[in-house]
C-alpha positions in Angstrom: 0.0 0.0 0.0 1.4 3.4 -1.0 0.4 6.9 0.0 -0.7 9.1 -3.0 1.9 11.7 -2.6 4.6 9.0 -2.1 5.9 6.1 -3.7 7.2 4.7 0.0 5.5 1.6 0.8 2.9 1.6 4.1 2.2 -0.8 6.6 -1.9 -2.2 5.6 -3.4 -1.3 9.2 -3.1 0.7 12.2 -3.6 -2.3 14.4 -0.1 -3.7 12.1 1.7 -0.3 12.4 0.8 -0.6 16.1 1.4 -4.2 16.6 5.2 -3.8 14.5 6.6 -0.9 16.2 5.7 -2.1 19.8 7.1 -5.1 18.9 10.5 -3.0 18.0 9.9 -2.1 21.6 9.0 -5.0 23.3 11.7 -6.9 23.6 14.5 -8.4 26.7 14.3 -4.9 27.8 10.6 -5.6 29.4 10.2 -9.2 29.8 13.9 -9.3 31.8 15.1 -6.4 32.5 12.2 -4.8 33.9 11.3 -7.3 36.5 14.7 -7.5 37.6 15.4 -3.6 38.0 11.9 -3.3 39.6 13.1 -6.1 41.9 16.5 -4.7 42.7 14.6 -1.4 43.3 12.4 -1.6 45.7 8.8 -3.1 43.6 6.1 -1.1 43.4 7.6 2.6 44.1 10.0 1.8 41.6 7.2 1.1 38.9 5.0 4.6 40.0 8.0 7.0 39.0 8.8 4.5 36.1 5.4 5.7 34.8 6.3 9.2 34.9 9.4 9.0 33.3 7.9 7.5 30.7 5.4 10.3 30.3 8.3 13.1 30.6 10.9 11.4 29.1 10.0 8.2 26.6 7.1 9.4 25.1 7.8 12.6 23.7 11.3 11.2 21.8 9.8 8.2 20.6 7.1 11.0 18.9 10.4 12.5 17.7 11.6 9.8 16.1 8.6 9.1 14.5 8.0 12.3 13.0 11.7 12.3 11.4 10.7 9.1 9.7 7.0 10.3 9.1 7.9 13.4 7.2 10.9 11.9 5.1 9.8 8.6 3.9 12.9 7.6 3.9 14.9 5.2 6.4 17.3 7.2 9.4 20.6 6.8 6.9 18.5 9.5 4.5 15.9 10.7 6.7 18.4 14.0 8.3 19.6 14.4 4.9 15.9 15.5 3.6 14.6 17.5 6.7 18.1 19.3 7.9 18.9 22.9 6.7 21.0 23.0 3.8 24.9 23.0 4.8 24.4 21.4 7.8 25.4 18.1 9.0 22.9 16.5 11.3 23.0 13.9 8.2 25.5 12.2 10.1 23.6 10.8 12.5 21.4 8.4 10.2 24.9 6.6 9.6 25.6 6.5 13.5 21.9 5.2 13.7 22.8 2.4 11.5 26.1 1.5 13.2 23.6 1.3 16.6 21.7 -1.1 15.4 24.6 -3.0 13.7 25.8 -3.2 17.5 22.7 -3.8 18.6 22.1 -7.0 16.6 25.9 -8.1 17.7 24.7 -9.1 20.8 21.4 -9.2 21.0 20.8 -12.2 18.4 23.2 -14.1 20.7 20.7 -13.3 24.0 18.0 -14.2 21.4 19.5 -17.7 20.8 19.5 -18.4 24.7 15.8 -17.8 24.2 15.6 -20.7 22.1 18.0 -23.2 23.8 16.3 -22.2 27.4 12.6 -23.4 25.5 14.2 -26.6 24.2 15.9 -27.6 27.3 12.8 -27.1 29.6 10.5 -28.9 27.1 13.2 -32.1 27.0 13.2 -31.5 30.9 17.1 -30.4 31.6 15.4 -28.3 34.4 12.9 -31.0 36.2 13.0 -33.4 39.2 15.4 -32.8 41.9 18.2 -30.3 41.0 21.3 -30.3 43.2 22.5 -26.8 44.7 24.0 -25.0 41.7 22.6 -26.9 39.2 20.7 -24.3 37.2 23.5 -22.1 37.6 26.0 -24.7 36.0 23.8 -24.9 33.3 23.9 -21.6 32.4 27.9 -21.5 32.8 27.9 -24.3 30.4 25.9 -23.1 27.5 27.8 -19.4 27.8 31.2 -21.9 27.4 29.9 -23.9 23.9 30.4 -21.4 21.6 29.5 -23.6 19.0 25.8 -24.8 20.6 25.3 -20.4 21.1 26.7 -20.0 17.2 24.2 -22.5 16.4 21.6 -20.8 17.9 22.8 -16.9 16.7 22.6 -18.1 13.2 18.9 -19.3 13.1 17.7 -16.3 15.1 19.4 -14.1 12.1 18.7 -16.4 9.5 15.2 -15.8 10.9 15.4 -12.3 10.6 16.7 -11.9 7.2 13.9 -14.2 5.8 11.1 -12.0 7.7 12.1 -8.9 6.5 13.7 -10.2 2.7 9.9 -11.2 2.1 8.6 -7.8 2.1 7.3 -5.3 4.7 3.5 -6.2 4.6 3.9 -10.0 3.2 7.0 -10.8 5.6 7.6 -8.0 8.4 3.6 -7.1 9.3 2.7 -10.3 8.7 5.0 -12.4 10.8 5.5 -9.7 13.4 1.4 -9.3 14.2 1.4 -13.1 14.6 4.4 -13.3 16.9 2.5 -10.1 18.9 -0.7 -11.7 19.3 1.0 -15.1 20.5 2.5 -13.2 22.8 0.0 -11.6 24.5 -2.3 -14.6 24.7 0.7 -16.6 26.2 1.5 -13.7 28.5 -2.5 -13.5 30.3 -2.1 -17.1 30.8 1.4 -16.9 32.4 0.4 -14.4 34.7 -3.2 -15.6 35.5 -1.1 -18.9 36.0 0.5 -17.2 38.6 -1.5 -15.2 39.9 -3.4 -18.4 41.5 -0.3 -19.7 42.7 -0.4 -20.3 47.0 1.0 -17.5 48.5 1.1 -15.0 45.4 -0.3 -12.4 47.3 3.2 -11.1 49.0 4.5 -10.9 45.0 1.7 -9.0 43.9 1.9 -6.3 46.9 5.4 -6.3 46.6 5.1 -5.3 43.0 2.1 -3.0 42.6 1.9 -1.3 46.2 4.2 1.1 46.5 6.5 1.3 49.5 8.8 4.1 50.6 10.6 2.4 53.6 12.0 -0.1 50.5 12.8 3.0 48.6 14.9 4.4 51.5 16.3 1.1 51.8 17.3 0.6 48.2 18.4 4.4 47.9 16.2 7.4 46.7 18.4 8.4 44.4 18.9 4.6 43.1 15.5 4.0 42.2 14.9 7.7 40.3 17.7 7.0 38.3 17.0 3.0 37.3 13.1 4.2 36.7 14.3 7.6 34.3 16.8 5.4 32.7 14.5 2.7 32.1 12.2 4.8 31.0 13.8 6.2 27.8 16.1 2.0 27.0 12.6 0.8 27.0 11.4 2.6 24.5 14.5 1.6 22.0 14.7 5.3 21.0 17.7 7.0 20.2 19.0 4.8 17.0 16.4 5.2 14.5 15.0 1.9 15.1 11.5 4.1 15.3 11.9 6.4 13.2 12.1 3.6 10.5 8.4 2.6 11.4 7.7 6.5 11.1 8.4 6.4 7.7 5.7 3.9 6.9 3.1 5.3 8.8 -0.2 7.0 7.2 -1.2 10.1 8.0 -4.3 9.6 9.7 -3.7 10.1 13.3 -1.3 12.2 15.2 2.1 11.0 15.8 1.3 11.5 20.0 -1.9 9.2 19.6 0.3 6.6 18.2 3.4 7.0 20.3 1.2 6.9 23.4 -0.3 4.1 22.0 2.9 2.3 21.5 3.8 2.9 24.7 0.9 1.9 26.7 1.4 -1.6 24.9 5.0 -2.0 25.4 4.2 -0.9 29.3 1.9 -3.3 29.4 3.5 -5.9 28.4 6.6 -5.3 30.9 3.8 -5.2 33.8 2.3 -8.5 32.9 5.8 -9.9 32.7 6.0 -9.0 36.0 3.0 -10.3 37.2 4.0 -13.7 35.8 7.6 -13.7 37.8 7.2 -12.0 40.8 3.9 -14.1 42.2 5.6 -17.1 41.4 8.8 -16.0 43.2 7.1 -15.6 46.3 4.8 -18.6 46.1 7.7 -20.4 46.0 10.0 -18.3 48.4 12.4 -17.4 46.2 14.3 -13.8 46.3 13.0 -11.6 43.4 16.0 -9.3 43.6 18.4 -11.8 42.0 19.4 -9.4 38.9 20.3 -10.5 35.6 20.4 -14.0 36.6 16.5 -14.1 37.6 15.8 -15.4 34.2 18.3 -17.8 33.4 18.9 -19.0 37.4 16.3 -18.6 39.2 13.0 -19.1 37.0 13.9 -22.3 36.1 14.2 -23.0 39.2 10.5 -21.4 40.3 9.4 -23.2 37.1 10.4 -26.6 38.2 8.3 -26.3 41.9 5.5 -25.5 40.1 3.1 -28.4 39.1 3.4 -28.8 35.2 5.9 -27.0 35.5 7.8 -28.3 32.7 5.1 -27.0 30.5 4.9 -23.7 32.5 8.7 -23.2 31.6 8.7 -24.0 27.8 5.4 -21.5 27.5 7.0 -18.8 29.5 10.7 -19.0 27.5 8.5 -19.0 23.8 7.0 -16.0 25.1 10.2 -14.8 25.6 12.0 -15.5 22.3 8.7 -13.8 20.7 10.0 -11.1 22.6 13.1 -10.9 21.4 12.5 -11.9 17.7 9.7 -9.3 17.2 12.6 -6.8 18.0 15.1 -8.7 15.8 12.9 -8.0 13.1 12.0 -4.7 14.0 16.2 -3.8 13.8 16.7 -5.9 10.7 14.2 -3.9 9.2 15.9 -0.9 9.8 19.2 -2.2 8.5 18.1 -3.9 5.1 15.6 -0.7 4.1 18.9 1.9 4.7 20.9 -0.3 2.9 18.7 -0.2 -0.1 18.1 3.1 -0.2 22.2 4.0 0.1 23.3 1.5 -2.7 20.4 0.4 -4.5 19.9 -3.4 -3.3 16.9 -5.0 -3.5 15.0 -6.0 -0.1 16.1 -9.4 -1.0 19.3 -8.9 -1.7 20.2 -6.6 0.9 18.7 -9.5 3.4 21.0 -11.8 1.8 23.6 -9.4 2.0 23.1 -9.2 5.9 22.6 -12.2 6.7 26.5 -12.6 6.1 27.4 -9.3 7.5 25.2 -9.7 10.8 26.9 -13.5 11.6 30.0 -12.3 11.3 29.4 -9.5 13.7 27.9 -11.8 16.2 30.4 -14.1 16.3 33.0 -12.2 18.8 30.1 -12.0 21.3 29.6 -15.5 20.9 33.6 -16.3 21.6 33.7 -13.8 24.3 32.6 -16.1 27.2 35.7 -18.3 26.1 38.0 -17.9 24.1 37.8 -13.8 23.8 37.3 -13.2 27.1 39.7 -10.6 27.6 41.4 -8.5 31.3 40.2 -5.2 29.4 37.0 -5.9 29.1 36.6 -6.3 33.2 36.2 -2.4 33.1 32.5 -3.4 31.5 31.6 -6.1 33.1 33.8 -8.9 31.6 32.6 -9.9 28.4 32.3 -8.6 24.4 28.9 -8.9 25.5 29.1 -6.1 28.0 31.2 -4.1 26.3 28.9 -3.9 22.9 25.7 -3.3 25.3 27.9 -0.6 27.0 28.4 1.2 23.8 24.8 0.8 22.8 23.0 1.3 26.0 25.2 3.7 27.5 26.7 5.8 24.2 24.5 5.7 21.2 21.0 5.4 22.6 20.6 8.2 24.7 23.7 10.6 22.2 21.2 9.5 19.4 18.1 10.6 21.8 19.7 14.0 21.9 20.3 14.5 18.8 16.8 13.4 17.3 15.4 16.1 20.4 18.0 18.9 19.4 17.1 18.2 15.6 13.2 18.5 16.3 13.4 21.5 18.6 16.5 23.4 17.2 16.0 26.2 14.6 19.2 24.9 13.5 17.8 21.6 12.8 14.4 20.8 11.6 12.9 22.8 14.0 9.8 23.0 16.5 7.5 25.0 13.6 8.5 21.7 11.4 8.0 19.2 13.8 4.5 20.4 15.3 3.4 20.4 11.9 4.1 17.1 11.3 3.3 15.7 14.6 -0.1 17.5 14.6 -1.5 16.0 11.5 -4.1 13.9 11.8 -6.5 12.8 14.6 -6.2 12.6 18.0 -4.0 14.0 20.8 -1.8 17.3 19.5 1.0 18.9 21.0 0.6 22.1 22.2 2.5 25.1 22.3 2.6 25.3 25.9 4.9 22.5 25.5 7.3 24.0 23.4 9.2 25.2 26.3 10.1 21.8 28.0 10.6 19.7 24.8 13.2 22.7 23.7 14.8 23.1 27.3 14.1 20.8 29.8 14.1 17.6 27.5 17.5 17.6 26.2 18.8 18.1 30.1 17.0 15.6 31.0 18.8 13.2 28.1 21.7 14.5 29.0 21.6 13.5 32.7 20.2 9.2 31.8 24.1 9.7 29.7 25.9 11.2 32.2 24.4 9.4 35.0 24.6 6.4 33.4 28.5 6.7 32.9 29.0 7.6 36.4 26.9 4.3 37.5 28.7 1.8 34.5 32.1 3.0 36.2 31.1 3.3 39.6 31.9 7.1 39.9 28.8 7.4 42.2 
């Protein structure tokens, strides 16, 4: 479907514009990392200023990125180019964009492959009957030190990818992506009403959704307004023109604010639910919730295996989980094969086979770097390649590339607030209005500029 003053192709529905994009968003970012930061930080508190950062913070750059894509019809790589000023060189930033999610995909279709080894070992059942202290743990050690069972893994998640998006953006891309979104949610209400009936599931719920300030003064006040703001804007996967690709095939008929709200009351949604399946069954069970990064791989197996079916329980819960992180693997790829089409002229199809190539051979040193790459330097990250490519994504490009799209869509150096407004105005539904103009020109960008300083202090431990 094309728009009549455009020859750029458009997604066939709302409900598949809606359904794609928060699948961009929707990804390990909510079903993992938000139940473990909410559990590290204190539950429930921790989720109340989370939804106000979202408001202040995630929303209005996500409507940014959006409206770049919207006005151009073009991918990031070419979308500055058309809207910047002449002589200027905010252009730049659609190549930085692409290296993002280049960097992105290094690592993240590696975490997507333990997705699909945790669902076939749980349905064989590596994780039933009685485990001996460690066990889990061991498990988890073992499959980050076979590179070649994690390489094997990597290669069908970006095989995956490449076919999705190489079949076309309404045949492949909407297509697959709606189905993979619809899966998911069906899968997530019967996780969490699963759990929700658990025995003693009460303490998880009130832990979660009541908020408690003696736990935030335990945690550390400061700690939990800066894990909610941060989360608030990684959520969202703003800053490296991973939305802004979806802007560019979206119609004109609502307001880019109806649709990023939109987007973002799903993509919340689905990071409560996901914590409505884990914490419930954490505390039914007895188990700490505030286990970090290891609550998925460690200790919900672990949960899983108490639970009666739980074998089935676990296999449900980690498919819902590599939906998850596929729908955002496609979302990425997406953005990768359309701006390498439009820079040098490649089919979708060829530029898919192209990258299939290209993306496997970035992922490998991730794959190596639990082993054989595992390198002294890279302690200052955490210790792997891993950490080191999320460091520069996470911590460098995402919220530098937030800036940039908020300085370009506020700046009369850039596109500007009179262009912006326009575009974000058109249509139905909610408009931005000029009282606003002040705090998305001012206050926004500082506010970006304090989740990347912040968050470089914290990485180092400079605070």
């Amino acid at each position: 479907m094309k728009e009549a003053s455009s020859n750029r192709e458009l997604l066939s529905s709302r409900l598949g514009f809606i359904l794609v994009a928060a699948g961009c968003a929707i990804g390990i970012g909510n079903v993992w990392k938000f139940p473990y930061i909410t559990g590290m930080s204190g539950g429930g508190i921790f989720v109340l200023i989370y939804f106000i950062f979202l408001l202040l913070l995630g929303i209005p750059i996500l409507c940014m990125e959006l409206g770049v894509g919207r006005a151009s019809r073009l991918s990031p790589i070419k979308a500055f180019k058309s809207l910047e000023p002449q002589g200027t060189k905010w252009h730049l930033q659609g190549w930085v964009s692409l290296i993002g999610c280049y960097l992105l995909m290094m690592f993240y279709t590696t975490v997507a492959g333990w997705m699909l080894h945790y669902i076939y070992s749980t349905a064989k059942g590596t994780f039933a009957g009685d485990m001996p202290s460690g066990y889990v743990a061991e498990q988890f050690n073992t499959l980050l030190n076979t590179p070649s069972v994690m390489c094997m893994w990597m290669v069908i998640v970006v095989l995956l990818g490449c076919i999705t998006v190489g079949y076309g953006l309404i045949k492949g891309l909407e297509r697959i992506s709606k189905t993979l979104m619809l899966i998911l949610l069906g899968i997530m209400v019967v996780l969490a009403i699963n759990s929700i009936m658990l025995n003693n599931s009460k303490a998880g719920l009130e832990f979660y959704l009541v908020p408690n300030f003696d736990r935030m003064r335990q945690v550390g006040i400061f700690n939990v307004i800066y894990n909610a703001m941060s989360h608030a804007f990684f959520t969202l996967s703003i800053g490296i023109g991973s939305m802004a690709i979806f802007g560019s095939y979206m119609k004109k008929t609502n307001t880019i604010l109806k649709e990023g709200i939109t987007i973002a009351l799903l993509d919340t949604a689905v990071a409560l639910v996901a914590g409505l399946i884990i914490f419930p069954a954490c505390f039914a069970y007895r188990i700490e919730p505030n286990a970090g990064p290891g609550l998925l791989f460690v200790t919900l197996p672990e949960v899983f295996n108490r639970m009666p079916w739980g074998q089935f329980w676990g296999a449900m819960f980690f498919i819902f989980m590599s939906f998850a992180s596929l729908s955002t693997v496609f979302a990425v790829f997406e953005n990768i094969i359309t701006c390498c089409s439009e820079q040098f002229g490649w089919t979708r199809k060829r530029s898919a086979f192209y990258n299939f190539f290209i993306i496997t051979v970035l992922s490998v040193p991730c794959v190596l770097g639990f082993s054989e790459w595992s390198w002294d330097w890279l302690k200052v990250f955490g210790g792997t390649i891993l950490d080191f490519e999320d460091f520069i994504v996470s911590y460098c490009a995402l919220p530098l590339g937030g800036m940039v799209f908020c300085l370009f869509c506020t700046s009369r150096y850039g596109w500007g607030i009179k262009g912006f407004y326009e575009e974000a105005n058109t249509g139905d539904g909610v408009h931005f209005k000029p009282w606003m103009r002040g705090y998305l020109t001012y206050v926004l960008p500082l506010i970006v500029l304090a989740v990347f300083v912040l968050g470089i202090c914290d990485k180092f431990g400079w605070m």
